[in-house]
N, C-alpha and C positions, 0 to 999 in steps of 0.2 A: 425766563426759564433758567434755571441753575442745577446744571448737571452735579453728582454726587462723586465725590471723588475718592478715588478706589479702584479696588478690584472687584465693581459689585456684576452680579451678574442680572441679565435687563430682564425684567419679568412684562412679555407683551409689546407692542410699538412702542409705548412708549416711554418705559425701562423706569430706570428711578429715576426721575425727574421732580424738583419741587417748582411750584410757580408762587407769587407773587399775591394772586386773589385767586379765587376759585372760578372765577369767570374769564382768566387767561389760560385756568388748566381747561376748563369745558372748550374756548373756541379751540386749543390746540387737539384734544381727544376728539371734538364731534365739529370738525370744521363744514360749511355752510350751514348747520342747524340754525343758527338766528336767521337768515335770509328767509329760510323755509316757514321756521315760526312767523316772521313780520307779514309773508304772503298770505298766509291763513288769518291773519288779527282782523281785517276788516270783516271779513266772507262770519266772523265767531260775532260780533256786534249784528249783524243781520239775521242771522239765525235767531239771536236771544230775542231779537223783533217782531221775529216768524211766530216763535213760538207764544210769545205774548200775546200777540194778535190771535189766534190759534186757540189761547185761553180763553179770553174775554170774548170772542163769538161763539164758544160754547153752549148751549141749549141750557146745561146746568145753571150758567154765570149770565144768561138774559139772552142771548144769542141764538140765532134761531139755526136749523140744520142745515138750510142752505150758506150759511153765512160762514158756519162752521167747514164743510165740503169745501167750498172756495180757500178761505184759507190755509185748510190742512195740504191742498194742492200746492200751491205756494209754497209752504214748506219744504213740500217733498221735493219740486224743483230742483230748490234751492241744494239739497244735497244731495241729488243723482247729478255723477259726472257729467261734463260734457259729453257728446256722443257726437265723434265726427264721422 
């Protein structure tokens, strides 16, 4: 980070500030955002799963309606929170 030298006046937290790449100015503006994102990375590959599966037992695409019900279930699961 390389502060600007002057008399400048700071617009916001985090004033005039230049960085180096743009992903030292992102972890400084939106700090734990990557932590957050890598939490959701897996839970996003399983969905894309759901939803495939979800496709292909489809009644349209050869699947029959029960096949389909089961795994639209599944899915929904899959993204209603936890409920403790």
């Amino acid at each position: 980070m390389i502060p600007i030298p002057g008399n400048r006046q700071c617009v916001g937290q985090a004033g005039w500030l230049f960085f180096a790449t743009r992903e030292a100015a992102e972890n400084h503006l939106y700090p734990g955002e990557r932590a957050r994102a890598e939490d959701t990375a897996p839970e996003a590959g399983l969905i894309r799963e759901l939803r495939r599966a979800m496709a292909d037992a489809h009644p349209d695409r050869g699947g029959t309606t029960e096949q389909f019900i089961q795994a639209r279930r599944r899915y929904q699961a899959v993204l209603r929170p936890a409920q403790g």
